[in-house]
N, C-alpha and C positions, 0 to 999 in steps of 0.2 A: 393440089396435085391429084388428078382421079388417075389411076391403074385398077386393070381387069380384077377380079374377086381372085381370080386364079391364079396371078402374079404374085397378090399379096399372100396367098397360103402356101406357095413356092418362097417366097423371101421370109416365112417363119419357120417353113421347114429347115431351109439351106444355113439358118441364123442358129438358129438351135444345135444344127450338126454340127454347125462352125465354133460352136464356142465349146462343146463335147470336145473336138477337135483340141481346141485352144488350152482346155483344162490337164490335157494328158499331154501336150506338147509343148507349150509356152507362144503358141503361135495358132492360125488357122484364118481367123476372124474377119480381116481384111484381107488375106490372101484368096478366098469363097467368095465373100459378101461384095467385096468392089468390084470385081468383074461381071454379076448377075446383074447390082444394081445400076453398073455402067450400059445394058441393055434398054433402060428407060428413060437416062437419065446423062448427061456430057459428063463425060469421067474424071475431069475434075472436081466438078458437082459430087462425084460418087463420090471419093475418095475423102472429102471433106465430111459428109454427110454422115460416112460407114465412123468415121472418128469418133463421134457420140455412143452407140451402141457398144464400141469397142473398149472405149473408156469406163460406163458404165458394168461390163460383163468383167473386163481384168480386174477394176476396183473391186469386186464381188471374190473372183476369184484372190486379190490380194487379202482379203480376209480372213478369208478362213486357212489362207494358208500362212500367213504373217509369220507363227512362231520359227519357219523353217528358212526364211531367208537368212542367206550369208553376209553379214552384214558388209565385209571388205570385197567383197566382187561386188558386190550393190552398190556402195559409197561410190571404186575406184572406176568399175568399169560403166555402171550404170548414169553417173553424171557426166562422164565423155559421150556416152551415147545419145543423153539427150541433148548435147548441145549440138552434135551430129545430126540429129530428127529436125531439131531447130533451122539447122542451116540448109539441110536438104529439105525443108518445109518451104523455105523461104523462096529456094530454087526451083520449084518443083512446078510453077505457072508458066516458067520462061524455058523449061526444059522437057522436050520431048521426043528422046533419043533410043529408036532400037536398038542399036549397039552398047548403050548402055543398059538395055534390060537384058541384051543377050547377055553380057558380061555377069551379070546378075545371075540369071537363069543358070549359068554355064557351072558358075562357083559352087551352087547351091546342089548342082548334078555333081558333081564332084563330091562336095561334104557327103551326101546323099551314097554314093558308090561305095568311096575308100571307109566310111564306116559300115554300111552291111559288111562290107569284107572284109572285116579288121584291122584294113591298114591303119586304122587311127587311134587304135589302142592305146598306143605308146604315147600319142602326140598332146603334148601339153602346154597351153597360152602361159608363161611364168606372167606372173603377179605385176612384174614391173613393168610390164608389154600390154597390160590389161586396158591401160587406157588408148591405148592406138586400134586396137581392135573393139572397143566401145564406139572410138570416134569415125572410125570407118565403116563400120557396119550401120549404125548412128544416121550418116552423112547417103550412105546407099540406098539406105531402106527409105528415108525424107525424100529422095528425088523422084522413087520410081512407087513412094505410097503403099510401099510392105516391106518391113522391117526386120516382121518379127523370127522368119524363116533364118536370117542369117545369125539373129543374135544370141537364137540357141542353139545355133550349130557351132558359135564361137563360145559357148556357154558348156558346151559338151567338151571342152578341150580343157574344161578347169579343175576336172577330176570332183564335179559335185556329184549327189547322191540325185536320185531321180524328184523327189522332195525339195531337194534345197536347188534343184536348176528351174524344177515349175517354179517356184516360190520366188526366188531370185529375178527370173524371165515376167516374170508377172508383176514385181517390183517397177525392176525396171520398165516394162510398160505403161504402168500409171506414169511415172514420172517425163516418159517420151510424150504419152498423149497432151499433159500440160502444158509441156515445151509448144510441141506442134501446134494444137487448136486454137488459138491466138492468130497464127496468122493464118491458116483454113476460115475462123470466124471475121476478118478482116476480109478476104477475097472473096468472099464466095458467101459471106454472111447474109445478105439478100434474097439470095436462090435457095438457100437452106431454108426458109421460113415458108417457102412453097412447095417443099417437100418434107414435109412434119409427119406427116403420116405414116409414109414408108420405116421413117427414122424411128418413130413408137413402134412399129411393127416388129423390124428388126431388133428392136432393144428387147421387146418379150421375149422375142425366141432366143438372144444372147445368156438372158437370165436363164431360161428353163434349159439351156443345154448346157449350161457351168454348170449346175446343181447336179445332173445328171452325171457330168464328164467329172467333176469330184469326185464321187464315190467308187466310180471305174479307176483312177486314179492308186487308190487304195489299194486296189487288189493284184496291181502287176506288178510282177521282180524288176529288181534292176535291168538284167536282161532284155527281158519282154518290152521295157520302156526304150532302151536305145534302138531297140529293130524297131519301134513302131516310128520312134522320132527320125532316124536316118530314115525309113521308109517314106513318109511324109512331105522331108525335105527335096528328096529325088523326087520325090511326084510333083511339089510345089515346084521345082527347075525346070522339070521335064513341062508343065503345063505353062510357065511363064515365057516357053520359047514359040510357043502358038501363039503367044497375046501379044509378040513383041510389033508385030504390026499390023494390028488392029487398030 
């Protein structure tokens, strides 16, 4: 796979932000990276491809953050999700639906809205509903190849601490990506192998922008973490309703 010099220091730039991103929000990674990559490369192909870097940067970030996850949102809602990633992995060659990215899109603008504005203060996923909203969010994020925007905006409604949602959000992501990349490496495992290079590219810069977006981590209030994550999410909606038919 040859791309321009300049492509490839835009896709270490963009990787790096993305996972800065990723570190302070539980999400980012594939929301940035598979749309740039899909520029070079048939968006399927992307969307397989970015799972590698992504896997590698969350694993990283699930390290250092480990002591903080919750272990029964993780157990309850984190294994409906991946079995959700799984199924909407599995669907995700045979479905290519703008109304279902609007749908997406639209959710996301919402979560995004009523929390800058506080409506969402009050609102809380109870415990025994945990796995529905794993399995849905799960099953959304697998068809349309980002996940992770909805899973901490249902992750924000559990009443965790900004620590135990990154930590928890990033759990659960390892465990999505292993669900998923099985059958990504199954469909698209051939094409992937001619595009090695991009994929190392983007893995450095995932590395060097978790390391970074850790430590920025550390220093924001609670506060400060919910306006940047609802911000975020409203930007992720607001920009996925431009991509829905591309």
């Amino acid at each position: 796979m040859v791309t321009s010099d300049s492509f490839q220091i835009i896709l270490f730039t963009v990787s790096a932000f993305a996972a800065g991103v990723a570190a302070l929000s539980g999400f980012g990674i594939g929301s940035l990276l598979t749309p740039l990559l899909s520029t070079q490369i048939d968006l399927k192909l992307a969307v397989a491809a970015i799972s590698v870097p992504h896997l590698v940067a969350t694993s990283l970030r699930f390290w250092m953050l480990r002591k903080n996850i919750n272990r029964q949102v993780f157990i309850r809602f984190g294994s409906f999700s991946a079995l959700g990633g799984l199924l909407g992995a599995a669907f995700h060659a045979k479905v290519n639906s703008p109304p279902l990215i609007y749908l997406f899109a639209f959710l996301l603008i919402y979560v995004g809205l009523t929390g800058l504005f506080g409506w969402l203060q009050k609102f809380r996923i109870n415990h025994s509903w945990s796995w529905l909203a794993g399995l849905s969010s799960g099953a959304l994020g697998g068809l349309v190849g980002n996940q992770g925007g909805i899973r901490s905006a249902a992750l924000l409604g559990m009443n965790l601490s900004k620590d135990e949602m990154v930590a928890t959000a990033t759990a659960i992501g390892v465990v999505v990506d292993l669900a998923r990349m099985p059958v990504y490496f199954a469909t698209e495992g051939p094409d992937l192998i001619t595009v090695w290079p991009l994929i190392a590219i983007a893995t450095a810069g995932c590395v060097v922008g978790t390391l970074a977006g850790k430590k920025l981590l550390s220093r924001l209030s609670e506060k400060q973490f919910r306006l940047i994550v609802f911000s975020l999410i409203l930007i992720l909606g607001a920009y996925m309703t431009t991509q829905a038919n591309s």
